[in-house]
mmCIF file of the N, C-alpha and C atoms, coordinates in Angstrom:
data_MODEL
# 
_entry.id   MODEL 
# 
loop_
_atom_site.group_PDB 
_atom_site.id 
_atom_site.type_symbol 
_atom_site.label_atom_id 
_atom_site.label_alt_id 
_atom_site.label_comp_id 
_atom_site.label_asym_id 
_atom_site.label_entity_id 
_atom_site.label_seq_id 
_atom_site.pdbx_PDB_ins_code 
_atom_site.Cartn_x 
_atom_site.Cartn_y 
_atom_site.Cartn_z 
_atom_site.occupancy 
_atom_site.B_iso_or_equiv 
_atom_site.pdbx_formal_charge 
_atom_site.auth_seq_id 
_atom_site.auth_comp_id 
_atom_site.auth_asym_id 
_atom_site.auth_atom_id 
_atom_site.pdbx_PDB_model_num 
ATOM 1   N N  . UNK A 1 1  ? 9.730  -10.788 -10.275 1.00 0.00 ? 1  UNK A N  1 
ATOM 2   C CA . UNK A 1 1  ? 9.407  -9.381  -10.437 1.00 0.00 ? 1  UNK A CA 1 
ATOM 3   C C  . UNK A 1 1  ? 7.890  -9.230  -10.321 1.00 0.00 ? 1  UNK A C  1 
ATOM 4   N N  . UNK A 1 2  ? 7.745  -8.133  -9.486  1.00 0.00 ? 2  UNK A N  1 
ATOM 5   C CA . UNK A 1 2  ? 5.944  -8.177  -9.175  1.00 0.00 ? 2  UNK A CA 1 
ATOM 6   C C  . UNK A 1 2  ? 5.586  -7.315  -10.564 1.00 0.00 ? 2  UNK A C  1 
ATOM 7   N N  . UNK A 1 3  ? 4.316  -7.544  -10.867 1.00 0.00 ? 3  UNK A N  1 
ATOM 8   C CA . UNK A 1 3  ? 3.111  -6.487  -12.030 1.00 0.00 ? 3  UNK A CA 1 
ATOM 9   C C  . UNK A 1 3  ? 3.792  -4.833  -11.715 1.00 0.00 ? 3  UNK A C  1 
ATOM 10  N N  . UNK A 1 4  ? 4.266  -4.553  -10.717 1.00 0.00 ? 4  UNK A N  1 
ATOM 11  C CA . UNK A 1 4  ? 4.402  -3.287  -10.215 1.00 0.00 ? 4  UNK A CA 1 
ATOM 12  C C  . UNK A 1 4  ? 5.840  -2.710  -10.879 1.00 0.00 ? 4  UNK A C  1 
ATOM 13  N N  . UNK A 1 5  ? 6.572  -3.665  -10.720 1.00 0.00 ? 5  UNK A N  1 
ATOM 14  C CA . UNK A 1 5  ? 8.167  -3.796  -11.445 1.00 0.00 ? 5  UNK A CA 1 
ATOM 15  C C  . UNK A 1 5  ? 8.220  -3.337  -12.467 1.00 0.00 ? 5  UNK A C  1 
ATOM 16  N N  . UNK A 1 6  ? 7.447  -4.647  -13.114 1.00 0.00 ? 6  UNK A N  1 
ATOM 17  C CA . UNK A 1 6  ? 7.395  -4.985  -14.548 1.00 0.00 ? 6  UNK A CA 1 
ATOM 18  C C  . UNK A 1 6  ? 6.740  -3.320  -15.130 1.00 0.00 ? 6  UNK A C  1 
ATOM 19  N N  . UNK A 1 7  ? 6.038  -2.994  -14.003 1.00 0.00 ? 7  UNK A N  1 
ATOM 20  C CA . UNK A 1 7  ? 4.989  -1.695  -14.906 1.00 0.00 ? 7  UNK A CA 1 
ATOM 21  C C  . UNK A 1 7  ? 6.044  -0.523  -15.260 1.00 0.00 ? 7  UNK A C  1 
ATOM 22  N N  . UNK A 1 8  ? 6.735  -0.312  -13.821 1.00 0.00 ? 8  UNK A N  1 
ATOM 23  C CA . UNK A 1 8  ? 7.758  0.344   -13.728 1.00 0.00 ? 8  UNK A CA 1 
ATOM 24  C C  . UNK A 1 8  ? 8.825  0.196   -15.005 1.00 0.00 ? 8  UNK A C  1 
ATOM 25  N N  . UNK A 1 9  ? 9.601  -1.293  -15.190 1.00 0.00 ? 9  UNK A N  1 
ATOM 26  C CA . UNK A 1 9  ? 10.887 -0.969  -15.610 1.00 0.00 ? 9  UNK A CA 1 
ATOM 27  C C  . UNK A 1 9  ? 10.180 -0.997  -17.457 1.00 0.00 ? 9  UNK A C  1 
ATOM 28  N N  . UNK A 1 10 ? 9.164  -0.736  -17.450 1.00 0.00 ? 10 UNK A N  1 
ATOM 29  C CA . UNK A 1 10 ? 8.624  -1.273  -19.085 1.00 0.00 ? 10 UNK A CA 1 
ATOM 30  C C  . UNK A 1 10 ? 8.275  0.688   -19.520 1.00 0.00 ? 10 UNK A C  1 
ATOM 31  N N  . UNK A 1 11 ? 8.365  1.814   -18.249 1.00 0.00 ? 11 UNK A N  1 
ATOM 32  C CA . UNK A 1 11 ? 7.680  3.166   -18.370 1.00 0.00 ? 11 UNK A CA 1 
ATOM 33  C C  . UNK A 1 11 ? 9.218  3.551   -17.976 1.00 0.00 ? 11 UNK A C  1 
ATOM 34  N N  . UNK A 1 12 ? 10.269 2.746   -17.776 1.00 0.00 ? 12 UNK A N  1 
ATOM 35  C CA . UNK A 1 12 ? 11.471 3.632   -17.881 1.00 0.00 ? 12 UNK A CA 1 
ATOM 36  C C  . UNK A 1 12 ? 11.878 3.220   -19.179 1.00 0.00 ? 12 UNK A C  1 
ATOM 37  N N  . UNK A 1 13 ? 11.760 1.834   -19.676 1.00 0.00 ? 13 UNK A N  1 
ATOM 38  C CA . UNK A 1 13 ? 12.537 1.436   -20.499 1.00 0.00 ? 13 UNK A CA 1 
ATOM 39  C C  . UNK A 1 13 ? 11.929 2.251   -22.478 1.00 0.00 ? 13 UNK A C  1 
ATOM 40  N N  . UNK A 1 14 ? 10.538 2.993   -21.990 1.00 0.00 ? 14 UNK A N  1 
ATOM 41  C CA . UNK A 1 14 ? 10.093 3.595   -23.227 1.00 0.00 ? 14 UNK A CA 1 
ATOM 42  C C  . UNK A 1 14 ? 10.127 4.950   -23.012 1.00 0.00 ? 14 UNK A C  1 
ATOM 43  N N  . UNK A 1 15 ? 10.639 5.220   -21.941 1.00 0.00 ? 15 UNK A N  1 
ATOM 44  C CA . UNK A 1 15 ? 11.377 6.873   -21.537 1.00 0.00 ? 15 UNK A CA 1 
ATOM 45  C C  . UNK A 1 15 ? 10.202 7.785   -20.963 1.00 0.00 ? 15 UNK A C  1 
ATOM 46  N N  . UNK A 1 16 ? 9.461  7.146   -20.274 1.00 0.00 ? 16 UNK A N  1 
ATOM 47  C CA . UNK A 1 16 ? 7.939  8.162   -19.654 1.00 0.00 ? 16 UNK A CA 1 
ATOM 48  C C  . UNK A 1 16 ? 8.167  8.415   -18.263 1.00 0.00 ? 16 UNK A C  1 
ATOM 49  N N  . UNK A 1 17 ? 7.632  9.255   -18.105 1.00 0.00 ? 17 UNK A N  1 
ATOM 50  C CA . UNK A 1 17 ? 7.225  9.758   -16.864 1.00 0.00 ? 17 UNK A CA 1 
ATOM 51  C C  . UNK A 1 17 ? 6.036  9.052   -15.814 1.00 0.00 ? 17 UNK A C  1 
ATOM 52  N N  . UNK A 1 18 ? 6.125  8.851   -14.598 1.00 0.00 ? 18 UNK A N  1 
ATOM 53  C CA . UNK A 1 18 ? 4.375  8.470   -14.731 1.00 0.00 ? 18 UNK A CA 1 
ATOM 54  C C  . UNK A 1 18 ? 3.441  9.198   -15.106 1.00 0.00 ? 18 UNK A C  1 
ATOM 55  N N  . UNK A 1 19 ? 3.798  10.534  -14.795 1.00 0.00 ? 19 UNK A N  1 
ATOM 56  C CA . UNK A 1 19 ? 2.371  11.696  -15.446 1.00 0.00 ? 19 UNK A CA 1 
ATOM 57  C C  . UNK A 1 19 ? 1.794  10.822  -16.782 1.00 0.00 ? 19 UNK A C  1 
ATOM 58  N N  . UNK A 1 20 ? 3.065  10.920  -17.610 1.00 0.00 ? 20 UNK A N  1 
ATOM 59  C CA . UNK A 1 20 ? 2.951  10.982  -19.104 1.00 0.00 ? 20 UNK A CA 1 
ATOM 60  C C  . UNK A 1 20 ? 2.081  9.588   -19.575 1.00 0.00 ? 20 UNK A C  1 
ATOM 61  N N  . UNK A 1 21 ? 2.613  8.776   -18.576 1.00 0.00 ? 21 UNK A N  1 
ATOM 62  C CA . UNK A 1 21 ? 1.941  7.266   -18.337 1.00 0.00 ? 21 UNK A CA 1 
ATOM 63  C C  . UNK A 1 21 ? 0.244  7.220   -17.975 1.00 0.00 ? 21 UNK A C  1 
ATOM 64  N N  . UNK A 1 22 ? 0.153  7.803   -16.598 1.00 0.00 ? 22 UNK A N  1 
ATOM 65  C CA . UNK A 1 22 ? -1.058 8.282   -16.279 1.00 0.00 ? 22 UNK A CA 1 
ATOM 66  C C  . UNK A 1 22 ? -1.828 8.984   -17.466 1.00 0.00 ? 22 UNK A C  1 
ATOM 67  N N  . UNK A 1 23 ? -1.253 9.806   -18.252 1.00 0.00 ? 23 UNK A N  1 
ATOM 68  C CA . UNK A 1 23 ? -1.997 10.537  -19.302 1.00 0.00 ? 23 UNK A CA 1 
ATOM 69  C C  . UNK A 1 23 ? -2.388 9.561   -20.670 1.00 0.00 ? 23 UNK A C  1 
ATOM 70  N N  . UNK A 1 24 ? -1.358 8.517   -21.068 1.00 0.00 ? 24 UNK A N  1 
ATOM 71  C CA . UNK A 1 24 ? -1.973 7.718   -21.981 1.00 0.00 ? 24 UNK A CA 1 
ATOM 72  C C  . UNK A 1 24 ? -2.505 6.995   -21.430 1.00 0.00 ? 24 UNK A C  1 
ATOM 73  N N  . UNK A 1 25 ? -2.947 6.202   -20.244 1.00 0.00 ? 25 UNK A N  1 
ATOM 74  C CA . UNK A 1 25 ? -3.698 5.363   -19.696 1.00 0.00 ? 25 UNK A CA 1 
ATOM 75  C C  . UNK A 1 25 ? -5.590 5.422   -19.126 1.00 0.00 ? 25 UNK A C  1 
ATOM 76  N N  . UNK A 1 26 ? -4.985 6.945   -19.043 1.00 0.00 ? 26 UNK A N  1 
ATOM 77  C CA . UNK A 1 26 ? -6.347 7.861   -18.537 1.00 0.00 ? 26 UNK A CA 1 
ATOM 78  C C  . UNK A 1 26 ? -6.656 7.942   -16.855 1.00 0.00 ? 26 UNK A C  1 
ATOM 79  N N  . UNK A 1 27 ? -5.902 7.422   -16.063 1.00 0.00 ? 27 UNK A N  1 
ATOM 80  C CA . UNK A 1 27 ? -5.307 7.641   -14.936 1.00 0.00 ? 27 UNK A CA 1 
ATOM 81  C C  . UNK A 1 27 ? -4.972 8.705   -14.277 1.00 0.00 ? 27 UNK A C  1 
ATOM 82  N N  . UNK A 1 28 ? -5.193 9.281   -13.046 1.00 0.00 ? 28 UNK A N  1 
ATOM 83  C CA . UNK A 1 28 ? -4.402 10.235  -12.200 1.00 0.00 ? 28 UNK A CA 1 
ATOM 84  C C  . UNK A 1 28 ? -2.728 9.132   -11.792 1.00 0.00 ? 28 UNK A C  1 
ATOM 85  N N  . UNK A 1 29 ? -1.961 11.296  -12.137 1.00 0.00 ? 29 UNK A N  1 
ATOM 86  C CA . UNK A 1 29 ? -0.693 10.400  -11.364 1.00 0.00 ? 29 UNK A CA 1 
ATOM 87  C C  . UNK A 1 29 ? -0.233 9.477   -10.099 1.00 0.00 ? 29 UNK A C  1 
ATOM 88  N N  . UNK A 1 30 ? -1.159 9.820   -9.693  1.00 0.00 ? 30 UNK A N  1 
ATOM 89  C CA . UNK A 1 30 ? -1.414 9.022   -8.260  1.00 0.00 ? 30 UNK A CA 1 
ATOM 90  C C  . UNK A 1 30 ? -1.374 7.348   -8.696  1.00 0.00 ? 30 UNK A C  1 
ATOM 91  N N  . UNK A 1 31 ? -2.635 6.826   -9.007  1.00 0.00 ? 31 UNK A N  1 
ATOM 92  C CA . UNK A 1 31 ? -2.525 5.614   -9.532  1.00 0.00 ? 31 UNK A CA 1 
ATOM 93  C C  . UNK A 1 31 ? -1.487 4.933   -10.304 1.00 0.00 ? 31 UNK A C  1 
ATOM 94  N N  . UNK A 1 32 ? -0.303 5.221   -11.269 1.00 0.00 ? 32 UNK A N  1 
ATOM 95  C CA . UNK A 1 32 ? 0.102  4.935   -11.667 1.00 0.00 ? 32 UNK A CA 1 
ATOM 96  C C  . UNK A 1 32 ? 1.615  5.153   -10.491 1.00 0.00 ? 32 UNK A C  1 
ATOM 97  N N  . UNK A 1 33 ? 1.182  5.865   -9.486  1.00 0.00 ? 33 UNK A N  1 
ATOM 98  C CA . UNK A 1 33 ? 2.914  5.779   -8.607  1.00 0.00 ? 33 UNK A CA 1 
ATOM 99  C C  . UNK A 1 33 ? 2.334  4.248   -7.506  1.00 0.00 ? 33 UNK A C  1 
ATOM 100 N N  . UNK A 1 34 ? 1.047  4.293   -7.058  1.00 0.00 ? 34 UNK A N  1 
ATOM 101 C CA . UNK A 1 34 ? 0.512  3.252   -6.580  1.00 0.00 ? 34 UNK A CA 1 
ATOM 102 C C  . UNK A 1 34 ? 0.347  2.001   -7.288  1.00 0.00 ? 34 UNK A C  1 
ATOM 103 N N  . UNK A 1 35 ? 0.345  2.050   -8.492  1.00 0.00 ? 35 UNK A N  1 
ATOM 104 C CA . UNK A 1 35 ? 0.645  0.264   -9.307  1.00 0.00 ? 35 UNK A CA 1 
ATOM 105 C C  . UNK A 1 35 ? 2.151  0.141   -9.172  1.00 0.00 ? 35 UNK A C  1 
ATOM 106 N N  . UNK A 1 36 ? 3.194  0.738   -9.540  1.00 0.00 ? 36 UNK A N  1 
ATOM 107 C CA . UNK A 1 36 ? 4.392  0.680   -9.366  1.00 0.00 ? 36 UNK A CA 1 
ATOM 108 C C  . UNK A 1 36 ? 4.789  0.421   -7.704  1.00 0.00 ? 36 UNK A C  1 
ATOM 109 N N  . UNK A 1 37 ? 4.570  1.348   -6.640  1.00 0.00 ? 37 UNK A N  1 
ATOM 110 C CA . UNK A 1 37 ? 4.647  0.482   -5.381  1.00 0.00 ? 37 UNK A CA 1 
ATOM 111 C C  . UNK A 1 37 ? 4.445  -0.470  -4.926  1.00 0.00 ? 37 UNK A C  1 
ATOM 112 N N  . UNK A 1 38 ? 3.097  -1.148  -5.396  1.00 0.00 ? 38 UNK A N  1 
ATOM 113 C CA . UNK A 1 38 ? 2.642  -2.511  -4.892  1.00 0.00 ? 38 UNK A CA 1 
ATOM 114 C C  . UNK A 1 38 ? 1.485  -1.851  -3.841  1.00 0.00 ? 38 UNK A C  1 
ATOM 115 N N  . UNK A 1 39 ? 1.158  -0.801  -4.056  1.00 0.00 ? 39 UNK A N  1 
ATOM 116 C CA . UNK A 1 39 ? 0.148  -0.679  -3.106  1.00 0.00 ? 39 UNK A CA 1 
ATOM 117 C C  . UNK A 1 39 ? -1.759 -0.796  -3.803  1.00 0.00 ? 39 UNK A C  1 
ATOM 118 N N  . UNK A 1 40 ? -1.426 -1.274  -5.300  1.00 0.00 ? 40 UNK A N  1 
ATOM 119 C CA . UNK A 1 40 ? -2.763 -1.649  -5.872  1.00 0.00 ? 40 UNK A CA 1 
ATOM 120 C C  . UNK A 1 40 ? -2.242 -3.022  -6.400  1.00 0.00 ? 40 UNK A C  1 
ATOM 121 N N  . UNK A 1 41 ? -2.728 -4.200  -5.639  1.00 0.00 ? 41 UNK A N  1 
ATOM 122 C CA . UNK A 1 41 ? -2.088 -5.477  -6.881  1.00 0.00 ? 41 UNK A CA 1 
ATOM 123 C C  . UNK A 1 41 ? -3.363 -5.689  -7.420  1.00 0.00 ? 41 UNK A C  1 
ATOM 124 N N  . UNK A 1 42 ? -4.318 -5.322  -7.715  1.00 0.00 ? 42 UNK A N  1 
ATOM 125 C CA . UNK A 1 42 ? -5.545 -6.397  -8.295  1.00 0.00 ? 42 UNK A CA 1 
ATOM 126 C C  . UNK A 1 42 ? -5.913 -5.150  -9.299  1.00 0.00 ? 42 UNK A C  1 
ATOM 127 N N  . UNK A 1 43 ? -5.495 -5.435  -10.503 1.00 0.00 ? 43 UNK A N  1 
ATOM 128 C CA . UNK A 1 43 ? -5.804 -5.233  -11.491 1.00 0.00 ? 43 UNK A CA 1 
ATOM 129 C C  . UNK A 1 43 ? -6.988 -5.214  -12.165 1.00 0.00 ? 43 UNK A C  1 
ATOM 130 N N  . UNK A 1 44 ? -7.601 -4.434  -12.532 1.00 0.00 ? 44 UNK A N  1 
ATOM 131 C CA . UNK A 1 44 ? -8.828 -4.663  -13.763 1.00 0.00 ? 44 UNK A CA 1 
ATOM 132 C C  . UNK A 1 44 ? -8.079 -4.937  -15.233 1.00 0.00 ? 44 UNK A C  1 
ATOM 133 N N  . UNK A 1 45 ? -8.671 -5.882  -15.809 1.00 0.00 ? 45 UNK A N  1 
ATOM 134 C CA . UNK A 1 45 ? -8.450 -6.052  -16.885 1.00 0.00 ? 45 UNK A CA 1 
ATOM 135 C C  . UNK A 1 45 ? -8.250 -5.288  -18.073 1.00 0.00 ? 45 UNK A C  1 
ATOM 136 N N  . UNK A 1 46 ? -9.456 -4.617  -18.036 1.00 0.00 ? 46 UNK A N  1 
ATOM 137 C CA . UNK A 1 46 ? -9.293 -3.506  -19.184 1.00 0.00 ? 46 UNK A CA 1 
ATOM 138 C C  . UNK A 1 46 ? -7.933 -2.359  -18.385 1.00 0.00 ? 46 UNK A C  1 
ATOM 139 N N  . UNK A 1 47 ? -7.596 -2.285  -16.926 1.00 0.00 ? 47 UNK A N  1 
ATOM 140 C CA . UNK A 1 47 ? -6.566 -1.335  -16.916 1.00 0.00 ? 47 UNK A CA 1 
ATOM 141 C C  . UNK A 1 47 ? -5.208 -1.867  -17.239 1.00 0.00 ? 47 UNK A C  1 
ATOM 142 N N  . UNK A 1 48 ? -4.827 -3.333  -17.266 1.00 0.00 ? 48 UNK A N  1 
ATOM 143 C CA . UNK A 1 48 ? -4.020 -4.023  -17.402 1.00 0.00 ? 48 UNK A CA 1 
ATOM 144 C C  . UNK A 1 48 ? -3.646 -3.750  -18.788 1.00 0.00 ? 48 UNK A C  1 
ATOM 145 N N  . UNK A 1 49 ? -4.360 -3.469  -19.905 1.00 0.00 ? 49 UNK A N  1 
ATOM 146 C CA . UNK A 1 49 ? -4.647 -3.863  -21.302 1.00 0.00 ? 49 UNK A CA 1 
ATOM 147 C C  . UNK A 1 49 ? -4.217 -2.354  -21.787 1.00 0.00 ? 49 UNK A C  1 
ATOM 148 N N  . UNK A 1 50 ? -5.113 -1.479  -21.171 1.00 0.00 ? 50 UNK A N  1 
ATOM 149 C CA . UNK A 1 50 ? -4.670 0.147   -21.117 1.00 0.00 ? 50 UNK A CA 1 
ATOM 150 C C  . UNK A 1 50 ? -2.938 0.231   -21.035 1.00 0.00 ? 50 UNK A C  1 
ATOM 151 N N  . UNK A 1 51 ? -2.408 -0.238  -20.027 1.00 0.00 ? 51 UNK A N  1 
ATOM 152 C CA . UNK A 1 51 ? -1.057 -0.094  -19.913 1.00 0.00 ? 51 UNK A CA 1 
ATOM 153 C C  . UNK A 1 51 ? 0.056  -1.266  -20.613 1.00 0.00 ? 51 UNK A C  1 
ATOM 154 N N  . UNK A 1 52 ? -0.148 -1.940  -21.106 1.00 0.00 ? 52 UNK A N  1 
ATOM 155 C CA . UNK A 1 52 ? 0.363  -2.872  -21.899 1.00 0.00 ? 52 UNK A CA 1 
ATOM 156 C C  . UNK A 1 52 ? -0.031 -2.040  -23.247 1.00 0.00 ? 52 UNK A C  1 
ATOM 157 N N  . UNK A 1 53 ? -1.128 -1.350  -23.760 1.00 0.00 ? 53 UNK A N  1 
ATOM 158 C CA . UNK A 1 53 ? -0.994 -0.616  -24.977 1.00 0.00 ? 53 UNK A CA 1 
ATOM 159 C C  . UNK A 1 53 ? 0.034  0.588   -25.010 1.00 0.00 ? 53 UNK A C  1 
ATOM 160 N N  . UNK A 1 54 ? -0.373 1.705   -23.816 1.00 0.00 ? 54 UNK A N  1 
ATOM 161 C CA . UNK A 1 54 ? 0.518  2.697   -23.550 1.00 0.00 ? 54 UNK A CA 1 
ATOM 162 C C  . UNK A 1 54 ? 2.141  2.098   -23.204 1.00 0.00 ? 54 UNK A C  1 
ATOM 163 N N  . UNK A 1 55 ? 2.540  1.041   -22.933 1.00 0.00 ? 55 UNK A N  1 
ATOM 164 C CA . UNK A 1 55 ? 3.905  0.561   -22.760 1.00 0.00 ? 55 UNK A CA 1 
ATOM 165 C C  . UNK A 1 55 ? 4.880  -0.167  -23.511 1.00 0.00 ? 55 UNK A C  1 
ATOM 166 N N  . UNK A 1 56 ? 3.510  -0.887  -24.867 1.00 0.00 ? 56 UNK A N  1 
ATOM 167 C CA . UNK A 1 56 ? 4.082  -1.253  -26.064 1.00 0.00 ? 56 UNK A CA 1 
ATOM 168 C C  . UNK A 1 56 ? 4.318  -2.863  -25.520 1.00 0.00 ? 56 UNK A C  1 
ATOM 169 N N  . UNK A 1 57 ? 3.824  -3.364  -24.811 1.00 0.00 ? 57 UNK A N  1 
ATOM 170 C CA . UNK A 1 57 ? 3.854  -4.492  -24.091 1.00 0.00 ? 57 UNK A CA 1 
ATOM 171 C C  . UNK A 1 57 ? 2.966  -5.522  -24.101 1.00 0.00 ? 57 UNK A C  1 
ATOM 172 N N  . UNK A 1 58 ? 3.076  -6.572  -24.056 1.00 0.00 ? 58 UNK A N  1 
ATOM 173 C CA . UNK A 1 58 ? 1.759  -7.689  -23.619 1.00 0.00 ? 58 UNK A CA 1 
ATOM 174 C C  . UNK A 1 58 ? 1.198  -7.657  -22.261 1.00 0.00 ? 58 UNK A C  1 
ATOM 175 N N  . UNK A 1 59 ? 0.383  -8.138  -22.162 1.00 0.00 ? 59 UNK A N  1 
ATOM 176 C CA . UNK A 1 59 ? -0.720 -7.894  -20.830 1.00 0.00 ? 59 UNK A CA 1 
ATOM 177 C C  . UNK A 1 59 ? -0.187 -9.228  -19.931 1.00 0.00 ? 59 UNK A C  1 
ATOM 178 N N  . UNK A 1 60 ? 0.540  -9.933  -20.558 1.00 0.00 ? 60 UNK A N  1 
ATOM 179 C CA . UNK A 1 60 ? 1.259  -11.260 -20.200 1.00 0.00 ? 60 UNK A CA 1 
ATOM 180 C C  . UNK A 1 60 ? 2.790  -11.022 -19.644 1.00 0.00 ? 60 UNK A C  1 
ATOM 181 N N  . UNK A 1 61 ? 3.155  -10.239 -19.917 1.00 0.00 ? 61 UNK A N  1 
ATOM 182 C CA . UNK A 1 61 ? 4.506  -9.276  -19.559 1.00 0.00 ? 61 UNK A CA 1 
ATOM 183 C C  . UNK A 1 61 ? 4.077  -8.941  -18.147 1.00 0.00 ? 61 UNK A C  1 
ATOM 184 N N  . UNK A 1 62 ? 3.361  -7.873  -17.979 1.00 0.00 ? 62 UNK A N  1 
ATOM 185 C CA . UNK A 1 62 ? 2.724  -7.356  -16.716 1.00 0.00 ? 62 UNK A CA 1 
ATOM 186 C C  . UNK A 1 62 ? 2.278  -8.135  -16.191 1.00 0.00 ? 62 UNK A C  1 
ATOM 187 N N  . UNK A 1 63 ? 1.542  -9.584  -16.188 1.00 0.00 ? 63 UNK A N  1 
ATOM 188 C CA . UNK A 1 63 ? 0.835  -10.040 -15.434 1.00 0.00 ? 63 UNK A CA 1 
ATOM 189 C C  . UNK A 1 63 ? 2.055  -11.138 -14.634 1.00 0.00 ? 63 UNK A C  1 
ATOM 190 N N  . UNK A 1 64 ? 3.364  -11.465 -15.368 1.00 0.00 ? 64 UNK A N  1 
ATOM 191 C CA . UNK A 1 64 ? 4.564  -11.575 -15.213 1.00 0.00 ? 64 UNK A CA 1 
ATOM 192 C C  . UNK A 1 64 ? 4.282  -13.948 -15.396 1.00 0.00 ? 64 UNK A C  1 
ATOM 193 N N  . UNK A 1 65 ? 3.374  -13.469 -16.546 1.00 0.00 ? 65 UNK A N  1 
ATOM 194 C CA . UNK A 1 65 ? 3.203  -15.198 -17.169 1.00 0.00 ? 65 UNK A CA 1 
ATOM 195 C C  . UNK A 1 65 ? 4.386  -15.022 -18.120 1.00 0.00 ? 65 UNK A C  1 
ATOM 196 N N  . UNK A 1 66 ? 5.188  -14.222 -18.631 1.00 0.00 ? 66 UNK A N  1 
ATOM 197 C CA . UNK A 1 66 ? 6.279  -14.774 -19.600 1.00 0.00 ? 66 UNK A CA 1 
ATOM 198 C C  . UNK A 1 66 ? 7.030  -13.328 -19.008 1.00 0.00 ? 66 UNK A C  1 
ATOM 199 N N  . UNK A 1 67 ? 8.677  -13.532 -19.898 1.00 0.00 ? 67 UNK A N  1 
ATOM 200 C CA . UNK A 1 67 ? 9.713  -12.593 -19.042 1.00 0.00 ? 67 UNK A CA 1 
ATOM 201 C C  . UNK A 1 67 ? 9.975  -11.779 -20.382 1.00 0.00 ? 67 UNK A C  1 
ATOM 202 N N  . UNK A 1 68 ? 9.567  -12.442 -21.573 1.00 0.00 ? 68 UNK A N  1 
ATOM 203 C CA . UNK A 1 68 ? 9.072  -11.745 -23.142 1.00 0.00 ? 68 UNK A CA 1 
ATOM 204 C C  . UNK A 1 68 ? 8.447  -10.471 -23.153 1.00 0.00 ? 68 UNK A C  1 
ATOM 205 N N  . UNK A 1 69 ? 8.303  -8.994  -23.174 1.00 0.00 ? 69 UNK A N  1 
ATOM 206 C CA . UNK A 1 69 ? 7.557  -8.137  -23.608 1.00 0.00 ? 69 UNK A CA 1 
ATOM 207 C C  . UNK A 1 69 ? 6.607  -8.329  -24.668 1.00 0.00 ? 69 UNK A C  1 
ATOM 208 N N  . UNK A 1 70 ? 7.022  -9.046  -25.775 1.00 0.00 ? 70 UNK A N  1 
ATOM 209 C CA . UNK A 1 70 ? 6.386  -8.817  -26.700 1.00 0.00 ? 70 UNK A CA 1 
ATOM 210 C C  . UNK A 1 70 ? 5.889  -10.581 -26.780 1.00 0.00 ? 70 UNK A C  1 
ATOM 211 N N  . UNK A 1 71 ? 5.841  -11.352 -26.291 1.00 0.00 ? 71 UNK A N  1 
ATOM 212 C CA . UNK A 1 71 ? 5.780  -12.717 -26.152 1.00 0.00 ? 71 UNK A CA 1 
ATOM 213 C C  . UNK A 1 71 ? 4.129  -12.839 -25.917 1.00 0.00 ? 71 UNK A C  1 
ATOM 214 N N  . UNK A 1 72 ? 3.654  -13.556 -26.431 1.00 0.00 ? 72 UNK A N  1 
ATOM 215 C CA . UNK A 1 72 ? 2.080  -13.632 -26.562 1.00 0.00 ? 72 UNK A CA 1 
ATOM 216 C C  . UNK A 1 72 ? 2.026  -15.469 -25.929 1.00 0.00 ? 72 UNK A C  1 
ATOM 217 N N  . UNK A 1 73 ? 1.257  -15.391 -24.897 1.00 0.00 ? 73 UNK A N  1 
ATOM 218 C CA . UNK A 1 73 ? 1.138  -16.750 -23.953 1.00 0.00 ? 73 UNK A CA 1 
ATOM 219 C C  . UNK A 1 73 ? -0.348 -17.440 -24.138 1.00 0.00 ? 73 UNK A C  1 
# 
């Protein structure tokens, strides 16, 4: 599963929208339909960290080093 997946099935699985996603992240909706496509793979750190807070997730989840959400690597 790519970072993009994972971003995806972690903003269905806590019932958001991307807007709503984009809005806790501090993001335009745009960016957040473009991490989910695969059309941004290179991550900034601090945005990685942003969306692992807004998703209730580890930054290790998204980065797809463990298959754990909440699993700390």
């Amino acid at each position: 599963m790519t970072t993009g997946e994972r971003i995806r099935a972690a903003r269905v699985a806590a019932g958001m929208t991307q807007a709503e996603l984009a809005d806790k992240v501090g993001v335009k909706f745009a960016a957040i339909h473009k991490y989910e496509t695969g059309k941004i793979e290179n991550f900034k750190r601090s945005t990685i960290a942003k969306l692992a807070v807004a998703l209730d997730v580890r930054p290790a989840y998204l980065l797809g080093f463990t298959d754990d959400p909440s699993a700390d690597v």
